[in-house]
VMD Tcl script that builds the backbone (N, CA, C; Angstrom):
set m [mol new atoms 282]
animate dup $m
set s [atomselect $m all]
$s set {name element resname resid chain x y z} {
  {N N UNK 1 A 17.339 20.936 -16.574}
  {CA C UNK 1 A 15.984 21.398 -16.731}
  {C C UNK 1 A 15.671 22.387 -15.609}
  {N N UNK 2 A 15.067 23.212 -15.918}
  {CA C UNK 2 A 14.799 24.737 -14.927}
  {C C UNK 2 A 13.798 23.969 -13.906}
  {N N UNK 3 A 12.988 23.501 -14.874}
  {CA C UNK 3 A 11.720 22.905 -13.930}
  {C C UNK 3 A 12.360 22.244 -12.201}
  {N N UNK 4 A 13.511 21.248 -12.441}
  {CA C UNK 4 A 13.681 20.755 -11.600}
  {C C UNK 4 A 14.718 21.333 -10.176}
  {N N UNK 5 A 15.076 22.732 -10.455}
  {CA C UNK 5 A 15.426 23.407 -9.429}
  {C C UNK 5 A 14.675 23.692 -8.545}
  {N N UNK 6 A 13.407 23.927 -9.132}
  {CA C UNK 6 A 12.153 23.913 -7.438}
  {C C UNK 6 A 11.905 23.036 -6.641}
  {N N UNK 7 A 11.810 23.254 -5.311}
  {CA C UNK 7 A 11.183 22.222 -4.384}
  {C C UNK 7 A 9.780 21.853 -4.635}
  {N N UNK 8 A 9.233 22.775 -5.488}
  {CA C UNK 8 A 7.694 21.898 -5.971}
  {C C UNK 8 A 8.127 20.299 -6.824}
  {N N UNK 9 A 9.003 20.414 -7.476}
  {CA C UNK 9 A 9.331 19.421 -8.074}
  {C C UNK 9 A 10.110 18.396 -7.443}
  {N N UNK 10 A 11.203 18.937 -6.557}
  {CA C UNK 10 A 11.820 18.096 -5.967}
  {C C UNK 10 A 11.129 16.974 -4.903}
  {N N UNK 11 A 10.366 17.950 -3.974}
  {CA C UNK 11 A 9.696 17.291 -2.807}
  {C C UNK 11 A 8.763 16.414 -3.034}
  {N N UNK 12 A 7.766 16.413 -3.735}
  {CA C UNK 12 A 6.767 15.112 -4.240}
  {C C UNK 12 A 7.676 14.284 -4.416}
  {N N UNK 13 A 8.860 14.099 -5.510}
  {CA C UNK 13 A 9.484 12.907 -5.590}
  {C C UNK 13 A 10.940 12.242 -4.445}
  {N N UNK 14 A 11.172 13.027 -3.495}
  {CA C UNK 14 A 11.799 12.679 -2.364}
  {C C UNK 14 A 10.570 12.331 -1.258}
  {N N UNK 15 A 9.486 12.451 -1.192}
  {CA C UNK 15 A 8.572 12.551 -0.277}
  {C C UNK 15 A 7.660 10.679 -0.807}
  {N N UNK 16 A 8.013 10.500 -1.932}
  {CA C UNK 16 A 7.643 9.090 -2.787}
  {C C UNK 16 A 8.921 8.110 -2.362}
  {N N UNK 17 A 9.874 8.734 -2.676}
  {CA C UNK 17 A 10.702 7.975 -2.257}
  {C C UNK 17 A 10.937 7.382 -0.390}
  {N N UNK 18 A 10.726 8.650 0.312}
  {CA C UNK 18 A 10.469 8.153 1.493}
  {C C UNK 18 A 9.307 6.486 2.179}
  {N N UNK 19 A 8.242 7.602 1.417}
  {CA C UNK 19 A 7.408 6.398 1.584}
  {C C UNK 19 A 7.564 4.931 0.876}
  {N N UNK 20 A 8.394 5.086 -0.014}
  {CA C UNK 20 A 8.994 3.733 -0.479}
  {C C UNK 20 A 8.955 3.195 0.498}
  {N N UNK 21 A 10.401 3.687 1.091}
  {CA C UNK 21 A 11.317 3.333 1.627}
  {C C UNK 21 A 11.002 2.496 3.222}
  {N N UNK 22 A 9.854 3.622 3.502}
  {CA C UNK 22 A 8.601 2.876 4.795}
  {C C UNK 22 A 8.285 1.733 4.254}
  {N N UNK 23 A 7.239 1.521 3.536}
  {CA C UNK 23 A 7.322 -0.033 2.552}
  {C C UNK 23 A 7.839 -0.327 2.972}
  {N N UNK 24 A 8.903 -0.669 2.171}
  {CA C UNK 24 A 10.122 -1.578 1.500}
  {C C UNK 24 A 10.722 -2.364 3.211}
  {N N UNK 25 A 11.135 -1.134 4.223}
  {CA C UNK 25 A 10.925 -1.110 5.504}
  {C C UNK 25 A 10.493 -2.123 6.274}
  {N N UNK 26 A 9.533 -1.910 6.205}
  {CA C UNK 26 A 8.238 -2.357 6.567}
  {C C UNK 26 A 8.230 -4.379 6.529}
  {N N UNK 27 A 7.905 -4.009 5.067}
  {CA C UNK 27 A 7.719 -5.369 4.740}
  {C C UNK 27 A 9.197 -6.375 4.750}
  {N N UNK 28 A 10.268 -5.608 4.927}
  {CA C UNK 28 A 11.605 -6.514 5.297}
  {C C UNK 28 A 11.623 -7.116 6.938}
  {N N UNK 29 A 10.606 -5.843 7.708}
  {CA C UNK 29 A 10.647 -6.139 9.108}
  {C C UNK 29 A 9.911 -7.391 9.323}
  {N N UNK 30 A 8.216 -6.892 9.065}
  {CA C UNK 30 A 7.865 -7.976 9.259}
  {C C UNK 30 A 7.035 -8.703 8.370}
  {N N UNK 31 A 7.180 -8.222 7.121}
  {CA C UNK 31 A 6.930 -9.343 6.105}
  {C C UNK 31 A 5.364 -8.779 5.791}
  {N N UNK 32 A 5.408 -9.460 4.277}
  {CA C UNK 32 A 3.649 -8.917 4.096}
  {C C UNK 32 A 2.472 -9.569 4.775}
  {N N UNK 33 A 2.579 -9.382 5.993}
  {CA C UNK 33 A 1.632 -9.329 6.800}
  {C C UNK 33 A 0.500 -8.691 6.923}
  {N N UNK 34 A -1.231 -8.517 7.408}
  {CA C UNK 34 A -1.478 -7.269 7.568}
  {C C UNK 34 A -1.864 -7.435 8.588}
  {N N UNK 35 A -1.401 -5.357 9.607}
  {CA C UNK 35 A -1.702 -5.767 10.601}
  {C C UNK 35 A -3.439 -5.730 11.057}
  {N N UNK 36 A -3.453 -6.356 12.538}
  {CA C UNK 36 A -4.882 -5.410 12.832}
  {C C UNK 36 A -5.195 -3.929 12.931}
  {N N UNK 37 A -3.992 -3.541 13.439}
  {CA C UNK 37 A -4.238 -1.863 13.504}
  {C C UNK 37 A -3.439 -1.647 13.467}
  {N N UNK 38 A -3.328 -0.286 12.387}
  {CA C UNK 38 A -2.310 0.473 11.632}
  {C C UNK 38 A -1.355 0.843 12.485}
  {N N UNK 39 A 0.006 1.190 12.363}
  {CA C UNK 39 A 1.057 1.347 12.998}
  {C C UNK 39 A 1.482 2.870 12.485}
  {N N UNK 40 A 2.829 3.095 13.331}
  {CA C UNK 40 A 3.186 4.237 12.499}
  {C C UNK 40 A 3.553 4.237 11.414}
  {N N UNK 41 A 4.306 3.209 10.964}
  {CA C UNK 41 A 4.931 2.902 9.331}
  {C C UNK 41 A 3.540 3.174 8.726}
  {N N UNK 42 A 1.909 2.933 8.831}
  {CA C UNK 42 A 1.171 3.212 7.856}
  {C C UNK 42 A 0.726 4.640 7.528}
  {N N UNK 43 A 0.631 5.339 9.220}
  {CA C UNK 43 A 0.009 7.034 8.705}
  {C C UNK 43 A 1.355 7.518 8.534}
  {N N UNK 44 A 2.782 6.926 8.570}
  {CA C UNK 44 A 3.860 8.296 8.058}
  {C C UNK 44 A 3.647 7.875 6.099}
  {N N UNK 45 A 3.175 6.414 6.154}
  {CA C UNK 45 A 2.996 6.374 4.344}
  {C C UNK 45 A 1.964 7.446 3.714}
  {N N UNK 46 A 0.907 7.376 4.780}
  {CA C UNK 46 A -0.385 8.245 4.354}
  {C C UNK 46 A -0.122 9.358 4.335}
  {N N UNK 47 A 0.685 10.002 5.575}
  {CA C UNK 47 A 0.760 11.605 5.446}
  {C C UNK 47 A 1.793 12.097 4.122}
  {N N UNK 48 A 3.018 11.016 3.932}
  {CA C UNK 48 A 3.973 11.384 2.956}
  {C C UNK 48 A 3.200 11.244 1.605}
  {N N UNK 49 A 2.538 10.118 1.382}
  {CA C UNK 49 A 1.381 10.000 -0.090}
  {C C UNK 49 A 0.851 11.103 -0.430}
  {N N UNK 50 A 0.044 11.595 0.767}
  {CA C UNK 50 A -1.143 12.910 0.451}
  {C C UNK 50 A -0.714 13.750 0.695}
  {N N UNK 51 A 0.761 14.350 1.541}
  {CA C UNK 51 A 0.830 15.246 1.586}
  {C C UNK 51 A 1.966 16.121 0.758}
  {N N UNK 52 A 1.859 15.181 -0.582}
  {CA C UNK 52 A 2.570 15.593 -1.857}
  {C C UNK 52 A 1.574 16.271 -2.987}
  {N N UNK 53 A 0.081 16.236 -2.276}
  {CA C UNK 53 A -0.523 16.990 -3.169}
  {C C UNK 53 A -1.029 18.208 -3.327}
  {N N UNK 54 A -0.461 19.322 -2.263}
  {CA C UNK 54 A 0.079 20.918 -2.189}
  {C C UNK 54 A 1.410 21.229 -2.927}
  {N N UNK 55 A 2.244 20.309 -3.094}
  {CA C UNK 55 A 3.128 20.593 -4.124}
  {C C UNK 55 A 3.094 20.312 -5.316}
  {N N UNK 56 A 2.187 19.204 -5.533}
  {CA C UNK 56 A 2.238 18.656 -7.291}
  {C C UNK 56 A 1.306 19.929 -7.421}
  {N N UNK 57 A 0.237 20.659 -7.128}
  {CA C UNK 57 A -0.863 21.236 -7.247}
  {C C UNK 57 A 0.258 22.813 -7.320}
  {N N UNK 58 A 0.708 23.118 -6.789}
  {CA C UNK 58 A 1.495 24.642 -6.645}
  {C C UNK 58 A 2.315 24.385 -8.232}
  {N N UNK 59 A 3.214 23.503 -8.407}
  {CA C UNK 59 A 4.365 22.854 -9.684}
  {C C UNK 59 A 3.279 22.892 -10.511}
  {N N UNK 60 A 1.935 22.027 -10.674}
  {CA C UNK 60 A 1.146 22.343 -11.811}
  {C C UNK 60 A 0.688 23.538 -12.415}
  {N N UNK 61 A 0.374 24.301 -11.416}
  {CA C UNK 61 A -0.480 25.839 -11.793}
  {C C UNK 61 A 0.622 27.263 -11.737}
  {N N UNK 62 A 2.052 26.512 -11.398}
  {CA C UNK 62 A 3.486 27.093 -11.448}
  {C C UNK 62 A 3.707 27.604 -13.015}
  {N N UNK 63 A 4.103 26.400 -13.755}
  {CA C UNK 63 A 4.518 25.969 -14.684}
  {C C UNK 63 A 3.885 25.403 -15.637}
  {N N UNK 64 A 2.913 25.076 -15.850}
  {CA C UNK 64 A 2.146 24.506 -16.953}
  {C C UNK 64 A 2.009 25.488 -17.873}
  {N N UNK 65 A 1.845 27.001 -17.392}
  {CA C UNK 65 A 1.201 27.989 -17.926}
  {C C UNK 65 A 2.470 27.939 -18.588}
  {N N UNK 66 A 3.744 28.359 -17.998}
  {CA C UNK 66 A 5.057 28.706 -18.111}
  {C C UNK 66 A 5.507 27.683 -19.282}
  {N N UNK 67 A 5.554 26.735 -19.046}
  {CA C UNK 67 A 6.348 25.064 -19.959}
  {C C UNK 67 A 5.662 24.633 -19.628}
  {N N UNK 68 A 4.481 23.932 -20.243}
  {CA C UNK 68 A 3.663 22.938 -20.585}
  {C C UNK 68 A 4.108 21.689 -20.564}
  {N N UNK 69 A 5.348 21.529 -21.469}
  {CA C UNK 69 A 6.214 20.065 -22.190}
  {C C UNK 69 A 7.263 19.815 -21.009}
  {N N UNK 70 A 7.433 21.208 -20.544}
  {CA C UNK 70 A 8.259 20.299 -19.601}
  {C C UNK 70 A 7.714 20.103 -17.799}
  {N N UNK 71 A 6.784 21.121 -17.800}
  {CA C UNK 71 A 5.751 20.503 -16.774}
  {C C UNK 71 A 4.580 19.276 -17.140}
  {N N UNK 72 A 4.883 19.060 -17.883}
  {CA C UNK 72 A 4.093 17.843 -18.329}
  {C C UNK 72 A 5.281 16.326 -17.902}
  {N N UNK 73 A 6.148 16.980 -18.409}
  {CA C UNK 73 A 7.276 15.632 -18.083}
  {C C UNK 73 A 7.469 15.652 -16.611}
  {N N UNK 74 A 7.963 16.852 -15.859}
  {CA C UNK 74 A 8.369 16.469 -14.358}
  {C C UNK 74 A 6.227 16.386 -14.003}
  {N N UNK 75 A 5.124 16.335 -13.569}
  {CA C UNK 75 A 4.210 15.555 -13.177}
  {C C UNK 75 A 4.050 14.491 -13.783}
  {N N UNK 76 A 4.340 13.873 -14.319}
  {CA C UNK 76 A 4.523 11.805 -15.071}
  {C C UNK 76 A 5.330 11.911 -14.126}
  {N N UNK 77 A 6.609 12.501 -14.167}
  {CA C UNK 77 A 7.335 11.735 -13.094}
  {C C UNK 77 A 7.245 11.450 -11.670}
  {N N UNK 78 A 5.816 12.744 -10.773}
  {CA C UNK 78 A 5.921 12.684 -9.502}
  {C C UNK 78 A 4.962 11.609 -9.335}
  {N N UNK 79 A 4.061 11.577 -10.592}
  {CA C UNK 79 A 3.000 10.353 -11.082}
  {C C UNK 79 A 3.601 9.188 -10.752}
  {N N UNK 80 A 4.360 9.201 -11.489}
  {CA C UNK 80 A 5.220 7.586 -11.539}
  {C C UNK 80 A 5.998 7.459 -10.218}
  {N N UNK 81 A 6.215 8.156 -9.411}
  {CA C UNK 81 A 7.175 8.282 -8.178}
  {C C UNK 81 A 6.125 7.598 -7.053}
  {N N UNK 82 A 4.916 8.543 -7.220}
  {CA C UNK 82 A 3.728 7.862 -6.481}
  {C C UNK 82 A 3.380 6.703 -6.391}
  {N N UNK 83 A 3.072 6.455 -7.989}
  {CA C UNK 83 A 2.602 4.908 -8.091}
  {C C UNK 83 A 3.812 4.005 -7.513}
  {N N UNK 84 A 4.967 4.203 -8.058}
  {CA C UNK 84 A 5.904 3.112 -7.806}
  {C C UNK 84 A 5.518 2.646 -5.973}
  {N N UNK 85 A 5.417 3.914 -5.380}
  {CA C UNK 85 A 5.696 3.912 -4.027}
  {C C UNK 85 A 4.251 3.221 -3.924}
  {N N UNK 86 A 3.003 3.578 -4.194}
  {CA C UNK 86 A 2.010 2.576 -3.422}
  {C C UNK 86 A 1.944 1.060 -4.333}
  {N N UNK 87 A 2.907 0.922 -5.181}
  {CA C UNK 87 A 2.302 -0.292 -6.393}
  {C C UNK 87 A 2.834 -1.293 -4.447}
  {N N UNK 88 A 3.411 -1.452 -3.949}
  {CA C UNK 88 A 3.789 -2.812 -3.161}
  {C C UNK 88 A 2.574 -2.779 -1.952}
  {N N UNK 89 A 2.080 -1.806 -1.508}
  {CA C UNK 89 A 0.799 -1.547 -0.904}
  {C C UNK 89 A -0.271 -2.364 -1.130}
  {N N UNK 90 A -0.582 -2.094 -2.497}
  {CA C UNK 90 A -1.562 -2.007 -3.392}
  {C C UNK 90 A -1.512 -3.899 -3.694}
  {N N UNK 91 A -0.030 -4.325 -3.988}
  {CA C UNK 91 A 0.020 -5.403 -4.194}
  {C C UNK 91 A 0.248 -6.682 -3.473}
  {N N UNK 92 A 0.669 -6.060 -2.186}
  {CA C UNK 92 A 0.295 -6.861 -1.025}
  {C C UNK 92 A -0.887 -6.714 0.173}
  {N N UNK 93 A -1.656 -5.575 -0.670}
  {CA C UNK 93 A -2.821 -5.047 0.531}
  {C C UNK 93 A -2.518 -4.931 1.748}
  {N N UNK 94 A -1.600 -4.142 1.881}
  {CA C UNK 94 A -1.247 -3.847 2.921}
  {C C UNK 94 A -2.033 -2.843 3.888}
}
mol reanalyze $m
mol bondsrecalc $m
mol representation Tube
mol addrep $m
C-alpha cells in the first residue's frame, strides 16, 4: 500500500506502540498501582499519545483527498493503535 510508505503513517503507529510499551513497562515494574505524582513513564505516555496528532492530521488532509479507502483504512488503524495503547490506562486508571 502507497499509503504506508510515509512517516505520516508510520509514526502515529510506532509512536502507539511506544507508549504501549511504557504501559506494559510500567505496570510489570510496579504493578497497577497509582502513583501520587506522575512520573516520567506518565508525561513520555502523554507526550507520545498527543503528540501523534500533527501526523494523523498532516496523513488525513495528505491523502483523504488523494485515497479516501485507503486513507480511511491506515487512520482506523492509527485509531486502533491509540486505543489499544491507552485501553490498559484507561482500565487500570492509571
Amino acid at each position: 500500500m502507497k499509503a504506508f510508505r510515509h512517516v505520516s503513517a508510520i509514526a502515529p503507529l510506532l509512536m502507539s506502540l511506544a507508549a504501549l510499551a511504557i504501559v506494559l513497562g510500567y505496570l510489570a515494574l510496579s504493578g497497577p498501582v497509582r502513583q501520587p505524582d506522575e512520573g516520567a513513564a506518565a508525561h513520555l505516555f502523554q507526550l507520545l499519545i498527543v503528540g501523534q496528532l500533527p501526523f494523523v492530521a498532516y496523513f488525513a488532509f495528505r491523502w483523504m483527498p488523494k485515497a479516501p479507502a485507503r486513507g480511511l483504512g491506515v487512520l482506523g488503524l492509527q485509531v486502533l493503535a491509540a486505543s489499544v495503547a491507552i485501553l490498559p490506562v484507561a482500565l487500570f486508571q492509571l
